[in-house]
N, C-alpha and C positions, 0 to 999 in steps of 0.2 A: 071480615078480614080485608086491610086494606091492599091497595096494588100496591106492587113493589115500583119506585120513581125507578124507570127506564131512561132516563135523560131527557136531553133535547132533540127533537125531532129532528131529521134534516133539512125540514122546508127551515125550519129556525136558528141552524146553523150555514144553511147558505146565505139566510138574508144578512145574518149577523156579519158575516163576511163582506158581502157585498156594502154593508153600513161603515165597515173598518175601509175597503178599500176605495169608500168616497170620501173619508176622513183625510186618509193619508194622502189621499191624489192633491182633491183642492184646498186642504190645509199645507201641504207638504209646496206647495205653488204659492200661494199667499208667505210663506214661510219662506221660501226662496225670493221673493221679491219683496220682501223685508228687511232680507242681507244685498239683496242686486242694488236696492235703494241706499240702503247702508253704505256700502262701500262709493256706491256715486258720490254720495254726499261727503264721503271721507275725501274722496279724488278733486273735486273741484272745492273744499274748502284748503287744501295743502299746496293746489295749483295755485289757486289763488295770492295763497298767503307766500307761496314761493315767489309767483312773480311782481309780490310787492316789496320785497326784501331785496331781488335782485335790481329792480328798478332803483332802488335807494341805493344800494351799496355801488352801482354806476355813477349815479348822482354825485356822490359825495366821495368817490377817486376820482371821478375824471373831471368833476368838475369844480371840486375843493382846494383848498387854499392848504399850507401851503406844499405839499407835495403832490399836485397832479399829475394823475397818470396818462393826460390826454399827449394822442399821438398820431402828429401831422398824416392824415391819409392812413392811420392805423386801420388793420385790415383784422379779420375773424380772429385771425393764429395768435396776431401778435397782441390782442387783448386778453385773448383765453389763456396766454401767456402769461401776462401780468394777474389776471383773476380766475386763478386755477378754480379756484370754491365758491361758486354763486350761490350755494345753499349747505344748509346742515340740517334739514328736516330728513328726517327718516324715510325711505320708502318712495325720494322722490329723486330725480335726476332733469341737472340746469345747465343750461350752453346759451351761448350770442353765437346768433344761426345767421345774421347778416348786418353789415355797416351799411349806410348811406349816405353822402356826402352833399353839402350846400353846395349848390350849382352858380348861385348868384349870392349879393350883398347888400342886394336893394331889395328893399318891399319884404314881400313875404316870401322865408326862406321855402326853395327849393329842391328836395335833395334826388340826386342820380346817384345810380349804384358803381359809378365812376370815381373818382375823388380827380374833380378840376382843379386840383393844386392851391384852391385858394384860401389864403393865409387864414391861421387860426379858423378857418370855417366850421361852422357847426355840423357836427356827424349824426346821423340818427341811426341808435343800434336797437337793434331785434332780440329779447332774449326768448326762449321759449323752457316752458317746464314740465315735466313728463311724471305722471303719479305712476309707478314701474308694476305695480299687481292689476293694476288694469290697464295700462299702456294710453289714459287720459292725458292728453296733450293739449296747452293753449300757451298763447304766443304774445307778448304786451313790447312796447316800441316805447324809447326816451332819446330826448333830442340832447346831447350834451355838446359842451364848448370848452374851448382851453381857457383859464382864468387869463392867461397872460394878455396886454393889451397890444394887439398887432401894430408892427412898425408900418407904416407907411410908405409906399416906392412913390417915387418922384420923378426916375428917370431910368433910359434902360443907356448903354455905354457899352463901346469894343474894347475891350482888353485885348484883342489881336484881330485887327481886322484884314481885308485881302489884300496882300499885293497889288502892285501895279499888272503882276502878269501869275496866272495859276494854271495848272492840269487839270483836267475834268478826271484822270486816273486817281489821283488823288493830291496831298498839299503835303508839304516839308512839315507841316504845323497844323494842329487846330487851329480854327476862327475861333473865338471867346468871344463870350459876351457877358454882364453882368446888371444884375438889377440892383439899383440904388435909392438911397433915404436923401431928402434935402442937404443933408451933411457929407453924403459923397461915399456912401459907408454901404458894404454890401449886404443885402435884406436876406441874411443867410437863414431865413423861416421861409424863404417863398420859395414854391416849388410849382409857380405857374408854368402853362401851357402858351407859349410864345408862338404867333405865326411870323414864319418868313416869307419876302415876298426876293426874288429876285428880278430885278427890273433892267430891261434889255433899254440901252441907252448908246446913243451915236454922242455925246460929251466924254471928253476923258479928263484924267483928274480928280480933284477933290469935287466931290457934289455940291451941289444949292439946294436952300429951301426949296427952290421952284424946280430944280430939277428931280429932287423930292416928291414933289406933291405933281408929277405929270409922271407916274411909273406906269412903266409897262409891263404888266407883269406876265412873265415867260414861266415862271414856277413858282407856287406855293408851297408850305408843308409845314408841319408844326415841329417846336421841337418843346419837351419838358425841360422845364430849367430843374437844376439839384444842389439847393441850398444858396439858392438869389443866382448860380452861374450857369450856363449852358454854351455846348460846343457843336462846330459843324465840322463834321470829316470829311464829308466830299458831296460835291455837287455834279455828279455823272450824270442827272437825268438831265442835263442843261447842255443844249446842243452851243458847240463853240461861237463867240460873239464877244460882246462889250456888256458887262453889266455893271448895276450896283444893289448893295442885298438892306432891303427895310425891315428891321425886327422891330414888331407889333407888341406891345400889352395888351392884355384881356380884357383891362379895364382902361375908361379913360383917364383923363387926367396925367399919365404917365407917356412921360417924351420918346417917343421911339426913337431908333437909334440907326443912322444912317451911314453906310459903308462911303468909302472913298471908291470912284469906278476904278474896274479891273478887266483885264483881259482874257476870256476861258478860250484854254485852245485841246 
């Protein structure tokens, strides 16, 4: 007579256990870093491809013919403005995180997170792209410029300059000044950084070259010009005297502009 099958022992049902629960552990980890690898590879090929799209579609607004969107000293807001949608890939989310601005004209361009006012200068913007189910983030940088070909300033000129006699409280009037093209015509794209110099001087009257070029200077300070013109409202930190006021360009070649002496009281 045979024995009746009683089952499986329990030394062979714990081992059997213990063989599932080494299954499940390090297949269940391999398994999970199949999908961890997965999803990477999904995150940096969308990043990617996000910030190549965004790159281009900068490119060819701001720096295409013929409706550029490029904008003098354009700041984060006022691009993100103009380019509400940097992407249409699913799953991912794209912004310009920073501008930078050509500092200089010569050599090789410069940029500060400044904008020095000069003309049509090249910006360098930052976009960055975010894959959102794993919060992968990378950032790529395009140097763009405005098609248009910059005027040229020749000369800077007072459109109101001081009296014979002024307040250090303040002036009946602004001082004007404006930056000018060989033709006389105001360089309403420039939005340079002008220095003044005011020059303490024992001459009264209209100035000379030489009295010009021997200044003494009592006070510096800059001012932004806005749209080729800039103004001065008061000169209070100038203790009373004789002076006359020299506005500087930032670059050479451009004539600065020399006041007729005045009296501060």
């Amino acid at each position: 007579m045979k024995r009746r099958d009683r089952g499986d022992s329990l030394i062979e049902v714990l081992i059997a256990m213990f063989l599932v629960a080494v299954i499940v552990t390090f297949g269940g980890r391999d398994l999970l870093a199949m999908l961890n690898s997965s999803q990477t590879n999904a995150a940096v090929t969308k990043v990617n491809l996000a910030l190549a799209n965004e790159i281009q579609l900068l490119k060819s607004t701001i720096d295409g013919e013929p409706n550029s969107l490029y904008i003098s000293c354009g700041t984060v807001g006022q691009y993100s403005n103009e380019l509400p949608q940097l992407t249409t890939l699913s799953q991912v989310s794209a912004k310009i995180v920073s501008v930078a601005y050509e500092s200089t004209d010569t050599g090789t361009p410069t940029f500060v997170p400044t904008c020095t006012g000069l003309q049509f200068a090249s910006q360098q913007i930052t976009v960055s792209a975010t894959y959102i189910p794993t919060g992968y983030s990378q950032t790529a940088s395009v140097v763009v410029s405005s098609s248009s070909e910059p005027v040229v300033p020749s000369q800077m000129v007072w459109i109101n300059e001081p009296p014979t006699s002024l307040s250090r409280s303040g002036f009946m009037a602004p001082l004007q000044l404006a930056i000018e093209d060989p033709n006389g015509e105001v360089v309403t794209s420039d939005n340079s950084v002008v220095t003044i110099n005011a020059c303490a001087t024992s001459v009264s009257g209209t100035t000379t070259t030489t009295v010009a070029a021997s200044c003494s200077v009592a006070l510096s300070f800059t001012q932004k010009a806005a749209n080729g013109a800039l103004q001065i409202n008061s000169l209070a930190s100038l203790p009373p005297g004789t002076y006359f006021l020299q506005a500087t360009y930032p670059k050479t070649g451009v004539q600065p502009a020399v006041s007729t002496v005045f009296s501060l009281s």
